[in-house]
C-alpha positions as CSV (number, residue, x, y, z in Angstrom):
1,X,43.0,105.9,96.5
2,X,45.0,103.4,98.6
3,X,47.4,102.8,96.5
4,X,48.4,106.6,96.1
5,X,48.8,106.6,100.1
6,X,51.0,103.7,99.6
7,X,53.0,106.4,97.2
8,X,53.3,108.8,99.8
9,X,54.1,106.8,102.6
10,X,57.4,105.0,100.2
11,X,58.7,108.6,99.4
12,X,58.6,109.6,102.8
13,X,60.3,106.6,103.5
14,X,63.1,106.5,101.2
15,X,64.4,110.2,102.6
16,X,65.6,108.4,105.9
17,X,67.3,105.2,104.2
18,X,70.6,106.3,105.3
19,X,70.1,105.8,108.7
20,X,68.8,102.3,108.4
21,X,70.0,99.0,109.0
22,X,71.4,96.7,106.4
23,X,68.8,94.3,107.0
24,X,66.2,97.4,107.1
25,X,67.1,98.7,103.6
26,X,66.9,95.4,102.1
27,X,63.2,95.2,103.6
28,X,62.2,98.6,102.3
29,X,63.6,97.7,99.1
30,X,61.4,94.2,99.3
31,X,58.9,96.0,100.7
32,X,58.7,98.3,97.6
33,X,59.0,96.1,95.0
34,X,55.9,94.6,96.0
35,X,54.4,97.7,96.0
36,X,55.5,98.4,92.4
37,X,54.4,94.6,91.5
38,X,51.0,95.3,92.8
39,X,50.5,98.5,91.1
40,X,51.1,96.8,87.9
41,X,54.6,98.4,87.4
42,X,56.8,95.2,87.1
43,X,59.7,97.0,85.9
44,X,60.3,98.7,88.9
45,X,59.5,96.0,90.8
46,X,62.4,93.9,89.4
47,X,64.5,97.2,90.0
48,X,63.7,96.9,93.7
49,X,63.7,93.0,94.5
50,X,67.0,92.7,93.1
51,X,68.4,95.5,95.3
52,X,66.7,93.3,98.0
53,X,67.4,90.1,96.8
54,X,71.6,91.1,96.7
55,X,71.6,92.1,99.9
56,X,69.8,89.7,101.9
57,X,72.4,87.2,99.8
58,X,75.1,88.7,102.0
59,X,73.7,88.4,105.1
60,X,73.0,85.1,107.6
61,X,69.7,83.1,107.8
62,X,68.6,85.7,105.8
63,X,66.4,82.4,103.2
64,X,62.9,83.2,103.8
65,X,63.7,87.2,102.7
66,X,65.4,85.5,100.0
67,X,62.8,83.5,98.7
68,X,60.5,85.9,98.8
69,X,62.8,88.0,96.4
70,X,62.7,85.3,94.0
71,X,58.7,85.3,94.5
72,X,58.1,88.9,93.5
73,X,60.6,88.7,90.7
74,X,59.3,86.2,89.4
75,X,55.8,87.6,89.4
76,X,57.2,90.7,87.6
77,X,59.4,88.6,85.0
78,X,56.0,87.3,84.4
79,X,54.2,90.6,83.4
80,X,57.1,91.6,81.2
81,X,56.6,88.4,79.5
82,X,60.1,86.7,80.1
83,X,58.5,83.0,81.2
84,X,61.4,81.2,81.1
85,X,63.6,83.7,83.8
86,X,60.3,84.4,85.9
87,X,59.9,80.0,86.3
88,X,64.0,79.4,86.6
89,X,63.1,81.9,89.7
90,X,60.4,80.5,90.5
91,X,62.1,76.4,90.7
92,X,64.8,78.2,92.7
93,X,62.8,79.3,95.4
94,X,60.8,76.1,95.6
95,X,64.0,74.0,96.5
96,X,64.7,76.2,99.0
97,X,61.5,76.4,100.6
98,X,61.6,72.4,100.5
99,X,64.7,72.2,102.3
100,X,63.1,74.7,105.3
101,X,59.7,73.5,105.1
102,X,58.3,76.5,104.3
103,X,55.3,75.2,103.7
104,X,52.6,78.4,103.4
105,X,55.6,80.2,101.3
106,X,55.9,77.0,99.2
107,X,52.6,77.3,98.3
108,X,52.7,81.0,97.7
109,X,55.3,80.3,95.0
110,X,53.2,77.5,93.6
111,X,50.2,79.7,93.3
112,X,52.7,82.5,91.1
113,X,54.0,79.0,89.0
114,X,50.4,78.2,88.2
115,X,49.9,82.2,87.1
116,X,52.4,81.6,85.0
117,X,51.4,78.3,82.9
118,X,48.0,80.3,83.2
119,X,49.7,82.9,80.9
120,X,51.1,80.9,78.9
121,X,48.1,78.8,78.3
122,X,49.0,75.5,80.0
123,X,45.9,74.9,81.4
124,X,46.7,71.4,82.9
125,X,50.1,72.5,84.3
126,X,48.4,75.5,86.0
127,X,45.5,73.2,87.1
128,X,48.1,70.7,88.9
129,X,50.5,74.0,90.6
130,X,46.8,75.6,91.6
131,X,45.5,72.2,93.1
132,X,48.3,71.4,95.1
133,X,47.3,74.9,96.9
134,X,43.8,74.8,97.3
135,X,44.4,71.5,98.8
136,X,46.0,73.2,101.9
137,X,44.8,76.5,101.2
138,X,40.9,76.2,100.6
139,X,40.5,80.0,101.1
140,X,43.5,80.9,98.7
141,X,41.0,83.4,96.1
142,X,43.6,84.0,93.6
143,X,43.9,80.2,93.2
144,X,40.6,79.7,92.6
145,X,40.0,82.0,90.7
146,X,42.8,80.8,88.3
147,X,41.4,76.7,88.6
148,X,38.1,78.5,87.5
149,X,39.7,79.9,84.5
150,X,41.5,77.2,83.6
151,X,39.3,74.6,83.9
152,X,36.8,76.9,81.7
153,X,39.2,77.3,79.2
154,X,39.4,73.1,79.0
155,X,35.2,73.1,79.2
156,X,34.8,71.2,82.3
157,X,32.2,74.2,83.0
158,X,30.7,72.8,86.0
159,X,33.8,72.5,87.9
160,X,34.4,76.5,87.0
161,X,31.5,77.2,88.5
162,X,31.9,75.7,91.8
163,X,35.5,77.3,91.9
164,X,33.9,80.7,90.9
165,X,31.0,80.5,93.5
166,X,33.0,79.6,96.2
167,X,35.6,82.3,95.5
168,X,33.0,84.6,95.2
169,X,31.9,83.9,99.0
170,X,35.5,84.4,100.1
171,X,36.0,87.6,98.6
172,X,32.9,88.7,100.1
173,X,33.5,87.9,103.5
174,X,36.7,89.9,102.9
175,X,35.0,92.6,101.2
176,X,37.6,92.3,98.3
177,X,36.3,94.5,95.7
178,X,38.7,93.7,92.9
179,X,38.1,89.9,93.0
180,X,34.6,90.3,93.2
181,X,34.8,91.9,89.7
182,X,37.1,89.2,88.8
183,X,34.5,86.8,89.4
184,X,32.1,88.1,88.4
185,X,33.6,88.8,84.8
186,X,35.1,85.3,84.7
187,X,31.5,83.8,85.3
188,X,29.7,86.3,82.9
189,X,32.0,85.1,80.0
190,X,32.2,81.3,81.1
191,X,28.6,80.9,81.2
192,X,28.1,83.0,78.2
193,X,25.7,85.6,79.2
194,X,23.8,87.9,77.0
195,X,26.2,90.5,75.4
196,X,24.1,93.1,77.1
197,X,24.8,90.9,81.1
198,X,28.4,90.9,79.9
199,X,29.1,94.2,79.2
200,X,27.1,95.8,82.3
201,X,29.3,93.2,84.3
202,X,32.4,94.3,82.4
203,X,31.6,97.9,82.8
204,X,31.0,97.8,86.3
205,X,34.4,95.8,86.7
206,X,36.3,98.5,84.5
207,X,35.1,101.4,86.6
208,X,36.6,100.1,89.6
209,X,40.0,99.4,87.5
210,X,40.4,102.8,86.5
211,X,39.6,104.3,89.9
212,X,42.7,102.1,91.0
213,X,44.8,102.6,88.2
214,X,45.0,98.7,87.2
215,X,44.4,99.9,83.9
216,X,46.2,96.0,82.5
217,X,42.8,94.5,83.8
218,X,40.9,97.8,81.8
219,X,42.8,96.7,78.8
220,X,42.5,93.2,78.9
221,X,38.8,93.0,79.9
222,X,37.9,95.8,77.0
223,X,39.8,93.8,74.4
224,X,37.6,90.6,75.6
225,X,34.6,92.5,74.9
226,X,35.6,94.0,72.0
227,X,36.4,90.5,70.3
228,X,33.1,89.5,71.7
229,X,31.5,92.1,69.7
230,X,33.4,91.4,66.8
231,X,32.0,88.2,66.6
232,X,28.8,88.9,66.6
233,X,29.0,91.8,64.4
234,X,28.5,94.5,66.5
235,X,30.8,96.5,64.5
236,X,30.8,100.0,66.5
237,X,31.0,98.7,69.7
238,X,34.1,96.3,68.7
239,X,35.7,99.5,67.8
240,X,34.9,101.6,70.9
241,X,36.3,98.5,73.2
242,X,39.2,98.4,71.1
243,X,39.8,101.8,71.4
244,X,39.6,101.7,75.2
245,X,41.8,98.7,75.3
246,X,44.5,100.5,73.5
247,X,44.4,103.8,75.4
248,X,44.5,102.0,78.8
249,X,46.9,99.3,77.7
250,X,48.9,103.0,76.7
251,X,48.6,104.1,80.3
252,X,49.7,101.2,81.8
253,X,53.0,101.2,79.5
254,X,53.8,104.6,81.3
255,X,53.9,103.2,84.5
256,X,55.7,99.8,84.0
C-alpha cells in the first residue's frame, strides 16, 4: 500500500542524512514524524518532531517549521492520551501563529485542539475550535467530520447530517477513501440504522482499515459494534466484535 512506499522511500532516505543540511535533517526528521503520526504510530512520531522541533529552535526565522513541530506533537501526545502536554503544545503554537498571522496554520492547529476536546468528550469546546475553521475553511473534511460527531453526540441530529452530507461530497470530489468510510459510519450510527445497515457499513469500513494498517479505526469501530450488539442481545456477535477489537487494538500497540 501507500503507506509501505512511504516506508521505503524514509529508509532510503535516512542512509544519506550525513550529507545533509542542518535545516535538511531537521525537515526529514519533521517530515518523518508526520509520517509515523499518520501511520498511527505516535510514539515515534514524538521521537522524530522533537529531533525536529530542537533543531529548528537553533536556527533563524526558522517559526513556521517550529509550529508545525508543536502541531504534530501535539497530535501524537494526543493518541498516547497525555491531553494536558498535547493542549500546552497546542496554546504554544497558536500564540505564535497569532503573532505571524499564520492564518491557514492557525487554523490547522485549531482543528487538532478541537480533536482533542473531541477525545476528551468536550463536545461544546470542540464544536467552538471546529467552527472557527469551517468558517474559513468550508472544505476542511476532518472538521466536519468532527462538528458532525460532536454535534451528534449533543443530539442536534439535523445539524450532523448536514455536516456529514457535505463532507461526504468533499471527500468524493477528492476521492478520499478513508473519510468516505468515516462518514459513512458516523451517519449509519447517528441515524441509527438497522443493525444489519450498520454492520455492512462497518464491515465495508473495516476492510479498507486493515488493507492500510489503521487498525486504531479497526479497533475502535469493532468495539462500537460490538457494544451495539450487546445491547440488543446479540450475544455471539458482541463477542466476535470484541474479539476483533482486541486483536487489532493488539496490532496497533506493536507499532506505536
Amino acid at each position: 500500500n501507500k503507506f509501505e512506499k512511504a516506508d521505503d522511500y524514509f529508509e532510503k532516505a535516512k542512509s544519506s542524512l550525513a550529507s545533509l543540511s542542518t535545516v535538511e535533517q531537521a525537515d526529514f526528521y519533521y517530515r518523518y514524524a508526520v509520517y509515523h503520526f499518520q501511520m498511527q504510530q505516535p510514539s515515534q512520531a514524538i521521537i522524530y518532531a522533537t529531533k525536529a522541533l530542537e533543531i529548528f529552535q537553533t536556527l533563524n526565522e526558522c517559526e513556521r517549521n517550529i509550529t508545525s513541530c508543536l502541531s504534530v506533537l501535539g497530535g501524537s501526545y494526543v493518541a498516547v492520551g497525555h491531553y494536558e502536554k498535547a493542549e500546552e503544545l497546542y496554546y504554544t503554537a497558536i500564540d505564535m501563529l497569532q503573532k505571524n498571522n499564520e492564518e491557514s496554520l492557525l487554523l490547522h492547529v485549531r482543528n487538532n485542539l478541537g480533536t482533542l476536546y473531541a477525545n476528551k468528550n468536550l463536545s461544546e469546546q470542540a464544536i467552538r475550535q471546529l467552527s472557527e475553521v469551517i468558517e474559513k475553511m468550508p472544505k476542511h473534511y476532518k472538521a466536519l467530520f468532527l462538528l458532525a460527531q460532536e454535534n451528534g453526540k449533543l443530539g442536534n441530529i439535523e445539524l450532523a447530517n448536514k455536516y456529514i452530507q457535505t463532507g461526504k461530497e468533499i471527500v468524493l470530489q477528492l476521492n478520499n477513501e478513508e473519510y468516505k468510510h468515516h462518514f459513512n459510519i458516523l451517519e449509519a450510527i447517528i441515524n441509527k440504522f438497522e443493525l444489519e445497515q450498520l454492520d455492512r457499513v462497518i464491515q465495508e469500513g473495516i476492510d479498507y482499515f486493515n488493507e492500510e494498517s489503521l487498525f486504531s479505526y479497526t479497533s475502535d469501530y469493532c468495539e462500537k459494534i460490538a457494544t451495539l450488539y450487546h445491547e440488543k442481545e446479540f450475544f455471539e456477535k458482541a463477542s466476535e466484535y470484541f474479539y476483533n477489537s482486541i486483536e487489532a487494538k493488539k496490532k496497533n500497540e506493536r507499532r506505536l
